[in-house]
N, C-alpha and C positions, 0 to 999 in steps of 0.2 A: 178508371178500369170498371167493370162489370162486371157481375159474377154472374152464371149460366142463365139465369132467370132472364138475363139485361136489366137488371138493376146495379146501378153504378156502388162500384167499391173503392174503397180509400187506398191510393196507391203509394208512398211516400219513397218507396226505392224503383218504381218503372222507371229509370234513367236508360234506357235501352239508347246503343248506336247500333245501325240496322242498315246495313251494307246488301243493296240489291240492286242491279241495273234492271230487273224486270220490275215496275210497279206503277199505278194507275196514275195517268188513263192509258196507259198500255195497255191491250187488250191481252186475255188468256189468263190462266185457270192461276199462274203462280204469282200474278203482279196482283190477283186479286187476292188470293191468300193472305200473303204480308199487310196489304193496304187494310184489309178488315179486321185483321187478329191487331195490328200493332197503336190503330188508333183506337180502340177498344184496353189495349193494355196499359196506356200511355198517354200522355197528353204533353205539353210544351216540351216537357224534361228530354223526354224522346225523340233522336234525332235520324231521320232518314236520309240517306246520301246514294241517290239515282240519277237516273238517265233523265237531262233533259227532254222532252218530246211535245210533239204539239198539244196544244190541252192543260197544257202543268199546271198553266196559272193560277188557271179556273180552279181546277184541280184542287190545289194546296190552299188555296182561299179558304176552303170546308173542311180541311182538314185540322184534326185539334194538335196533331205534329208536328216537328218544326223539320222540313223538309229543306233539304239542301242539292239543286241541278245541278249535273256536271254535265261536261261535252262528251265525252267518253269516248272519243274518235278509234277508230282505227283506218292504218294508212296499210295496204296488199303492198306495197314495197318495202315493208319493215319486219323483220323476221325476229319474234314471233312478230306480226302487226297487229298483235293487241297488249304491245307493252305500254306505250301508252294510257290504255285503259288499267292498269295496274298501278303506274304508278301517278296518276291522278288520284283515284281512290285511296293509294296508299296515305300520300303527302295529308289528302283530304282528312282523310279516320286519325292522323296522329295529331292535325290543326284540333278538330273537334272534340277528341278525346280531351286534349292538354288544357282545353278552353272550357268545357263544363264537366260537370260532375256525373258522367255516365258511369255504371256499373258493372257493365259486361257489353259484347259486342255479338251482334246476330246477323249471320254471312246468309244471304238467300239460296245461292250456290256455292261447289267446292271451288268453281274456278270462274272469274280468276278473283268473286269476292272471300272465298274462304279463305286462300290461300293470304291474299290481305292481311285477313282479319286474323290469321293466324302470326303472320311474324309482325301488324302493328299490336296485338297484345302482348307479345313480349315485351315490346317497348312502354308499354302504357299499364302493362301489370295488371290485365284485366280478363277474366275466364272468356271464352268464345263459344258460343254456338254457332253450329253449321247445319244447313238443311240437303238432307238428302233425295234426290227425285228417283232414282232408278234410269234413268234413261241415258246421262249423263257418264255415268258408270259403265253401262254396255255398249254404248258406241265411241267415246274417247278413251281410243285404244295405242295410239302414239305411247310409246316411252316414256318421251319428255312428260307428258299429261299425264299418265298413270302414277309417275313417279312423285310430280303436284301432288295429283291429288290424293295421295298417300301421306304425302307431309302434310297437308291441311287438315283430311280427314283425322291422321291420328295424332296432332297436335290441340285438336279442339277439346275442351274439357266437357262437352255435348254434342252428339250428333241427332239429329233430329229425323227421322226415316219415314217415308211415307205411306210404306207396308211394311208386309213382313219378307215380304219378297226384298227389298230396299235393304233391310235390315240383314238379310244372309247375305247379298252384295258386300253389304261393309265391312262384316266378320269374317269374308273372303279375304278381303282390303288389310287384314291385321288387326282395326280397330278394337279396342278391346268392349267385350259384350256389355258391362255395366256403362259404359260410356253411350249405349246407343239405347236413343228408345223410342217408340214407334207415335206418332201423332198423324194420322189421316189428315187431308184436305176439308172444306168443309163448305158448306152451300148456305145464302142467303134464302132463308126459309119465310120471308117473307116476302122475298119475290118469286120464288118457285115454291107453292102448293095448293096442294089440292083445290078443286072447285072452279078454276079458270075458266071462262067459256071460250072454247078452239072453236065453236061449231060454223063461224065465219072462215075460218079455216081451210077446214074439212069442205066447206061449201065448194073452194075456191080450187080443190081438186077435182071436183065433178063426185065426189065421195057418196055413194049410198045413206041412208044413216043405218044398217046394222054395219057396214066397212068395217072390216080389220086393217087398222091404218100402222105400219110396224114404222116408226123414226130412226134414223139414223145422223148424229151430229159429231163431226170434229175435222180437222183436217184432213183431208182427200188422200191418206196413204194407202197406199198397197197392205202395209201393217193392220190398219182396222177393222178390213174384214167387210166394207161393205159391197163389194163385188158380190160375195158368194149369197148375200142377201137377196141383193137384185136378183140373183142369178134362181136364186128358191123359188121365185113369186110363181113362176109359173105351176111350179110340184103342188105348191101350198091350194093355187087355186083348183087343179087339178083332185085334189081331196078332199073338194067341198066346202074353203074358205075365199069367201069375197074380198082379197088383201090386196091390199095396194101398200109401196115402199115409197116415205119423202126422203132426201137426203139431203142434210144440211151441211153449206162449208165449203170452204175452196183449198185448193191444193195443188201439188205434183201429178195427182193420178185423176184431174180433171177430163184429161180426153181421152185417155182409157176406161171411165165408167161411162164417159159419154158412148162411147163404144161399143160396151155390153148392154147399155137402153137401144141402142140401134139395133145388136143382135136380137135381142130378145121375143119370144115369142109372144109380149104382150108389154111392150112398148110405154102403152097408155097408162099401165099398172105402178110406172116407174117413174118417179118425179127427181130430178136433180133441182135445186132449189139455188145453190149457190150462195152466196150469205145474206141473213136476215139482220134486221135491227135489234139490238137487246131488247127492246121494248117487246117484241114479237116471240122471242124466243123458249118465255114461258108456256105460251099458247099453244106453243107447236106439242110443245111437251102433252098440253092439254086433250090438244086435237086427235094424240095417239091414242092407242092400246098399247102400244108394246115398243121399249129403246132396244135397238139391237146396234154392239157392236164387237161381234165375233171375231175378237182381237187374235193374231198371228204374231212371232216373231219372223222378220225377215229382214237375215243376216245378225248382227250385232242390235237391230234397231227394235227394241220393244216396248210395252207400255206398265207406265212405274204405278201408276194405282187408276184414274181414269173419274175425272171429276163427272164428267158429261153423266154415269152412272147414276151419282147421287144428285142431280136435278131431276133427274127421272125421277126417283123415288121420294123425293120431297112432294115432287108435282102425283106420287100417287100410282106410280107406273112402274112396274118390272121390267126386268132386264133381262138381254142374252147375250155374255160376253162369252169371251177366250179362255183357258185354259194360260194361253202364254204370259209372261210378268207378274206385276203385283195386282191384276184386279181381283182375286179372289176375295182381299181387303174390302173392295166397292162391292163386289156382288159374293152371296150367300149362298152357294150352289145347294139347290132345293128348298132353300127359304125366301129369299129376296125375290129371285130367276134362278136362272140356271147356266151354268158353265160347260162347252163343247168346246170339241176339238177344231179349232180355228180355221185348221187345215185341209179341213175335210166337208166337201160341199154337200155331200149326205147330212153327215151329225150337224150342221149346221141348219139342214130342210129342216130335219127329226126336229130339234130343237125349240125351232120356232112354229111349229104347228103345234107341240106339245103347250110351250105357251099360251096357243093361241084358242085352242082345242077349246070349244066350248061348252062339251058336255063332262068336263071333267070337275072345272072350277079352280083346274090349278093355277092358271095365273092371275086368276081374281084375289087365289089367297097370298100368295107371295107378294102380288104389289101390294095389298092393306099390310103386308110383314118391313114391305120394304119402304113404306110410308113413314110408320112408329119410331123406323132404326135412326131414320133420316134427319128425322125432326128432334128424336131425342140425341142422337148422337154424334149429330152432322152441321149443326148449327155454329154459326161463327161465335158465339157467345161460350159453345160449349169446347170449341175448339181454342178457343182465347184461355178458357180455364185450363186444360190439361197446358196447356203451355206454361200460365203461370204457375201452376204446381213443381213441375219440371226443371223450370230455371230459377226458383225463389231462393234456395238456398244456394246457389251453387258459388264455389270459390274458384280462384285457380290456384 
């Protein structure tokens, strides 16, 4: 283990089992979470029980955890068809349990590892942690699944929430309030910050060098808002900014932004980029002035805290999110960036010109604010400590 610094600390009860089908090399914001907080918390003692995927090998070779592949199949003819997936992991968490000396069990999700993890701890008499996203919450709205993930939720002796938004979710759910307590996501801050050089980058859009370059990165939904981005450029430059939008990412709403670059009255201003390499992705960060993703709820589906956020501001760069879900946790409305109304493609121009404004200085101050927060508060090492503060005593 490590304390905040990354100086290693003496761990004699990190016995964690740590039940997550999402974790590296799977790509995305939660399989990275678990894989950096848990090998940082842990070492052999620590048992991981995931998703085989391509990569693993490699993978778990560097890892100092002892990591365990399952198939974790699901069959569309089997109703639910991911019972299966349940009870592999189940049979799996009670083999593991009975066979080392683990101390508590940590579910990545409510379903269907919390729920696991909740009725194999009865069995195995051991407290549970459960992590909560937000997302999962407002869009598994079935019966059957609410009702889950109400017995998992409030069977677990910790729920771990990702804002605070996340956290009225669960209090909604019955959970009881001392039982939840909030831990943000957290960013490799020494691959995202400051001083990177984009300016190859930048080159490779035809970009000016004073260009206002605004980033936009995560999956192509309708939810993220980066429609009404694209759709600003032309107002933005209209008011005397040289701005050009990248967009990073692929998705559902790929050929409907492709759509609004065709509409648009300035085409050229508008890059869809599609996906980059990790290797690349700091740069882009770099290349920018400014992350925008003018987050929307649409329907049930919204956004539970927003990592993409805090690589912004690690790498040095303010934000302009939504208003909807838990980002107000990632972004500091009037300190970090700023917070609008997702819905609305005015406050969303307003927004980002106010950003961008450069006789004002204000988003020169927010991203140095949104820098500090990043790197003091956002760090996997710092995020590994509130964790183990959180779960050191806990019993069932």
């Amino acid at each position: 283990m490590r304390d905040w610094t990354g100086e290693a600390m003496n761990a004699p009860d990190a016995r964690f089992l740590v039940i997550t089908e999402l974790f590296q090399p799977t790509k995305g914001g939660t399989a990275v979470w678990f894989d950096e907080v848990y090998r940082r918390m842990g070492g052999a003692g620590t048992h991981i029980l995931t998703a085989d995927v391509p990569g693993a090998e490699e993978h778990d070779r560097a890892s100092p955890n002892t990591i365990h592949r399952l198939g974790l199949k699901r069959y569309p003819w089997l109703r639910p068809e991911s019972l299966p997936v349940y009870l592999e992991f189940f049979v799996k968490t009670l083999s593991v349990g009975w066979r080392h000396p683990v101390t508590q069990i940590h579910a990545g999700r409510v379903l269907p590892e919390g729920l696991v993890a909740v009725r194999a701890g009865r069995l195995l008499r051991l407290p549970v942690v459960i992590y909560a996203h937000g997302e999962e919450i407002t869009t598994w709205r079935q019966p059957r699944r609410v009702k889950a993930m109400r017995e998992a939720y409030c069977g677990a002796q910790l729920v771990i929430a990702n804002s605070e938004f996340t956290r009225g979710l669960l209090l909604d759910m019955g959970v009881q309030p001392e039982r939840v307590v909030i831990i943000n996501p957290g960013v490799d801050t020494e691959r995202f910050r400051p001083g990177l050089d984009g300016s190859k980058l930048r080159a490779s859009l035809g970009l000016k060098p004073d260009a206002k370059l605004i980033l936009s990165v995560g999956r192509l939904s309708r939810r993220k808002g980066f429609d009404y981005v694209m759709q600003s450029v032309p107002e933005l430059v209209r008011r005397g900014l040289d701005v050009h939008h990248a967009v990073i990412g692929k998705g559902e709403d790929a050929e409907y932004l492709a759509g609004i670059r065709a509409a648009s009255a300035m085409p050229e201003r508008i890059h869809l980029l599609g996906g980059v390499s990790a290797e690349d992705l700091p740069l882009w960060y770099a290349a920018s002035d400014l992350f925008a993703m003018p987050n929307r709820d649409i329907g049930a589906d919204t956004e539970g805290f927003g990592m993409v956020y805090i690589e912004a501001a690690a790498c040095g760069r303010t934000s302009l999110t939504g208003m909807a879900g838990g980002t107000g946790s990632a972004v500091l409305d009037g300190e970090t960036g700023l917070r609008c109304d997702g819905n609305s493609l005015p406050a969303v121009t307003e927004a980002l010109f106010r950003l961008l404004d450069p006789t004002t200085g204000f988003g020169t101050a927010c991203a140095a604010r949104a820098e500090t927060r990043a790197h003091r508060d956002f760090s996997w090492a710092a995020v590994m400590q509130q964790t183990v503060e959180h779960t050191r005593d806990l019993k069932r």
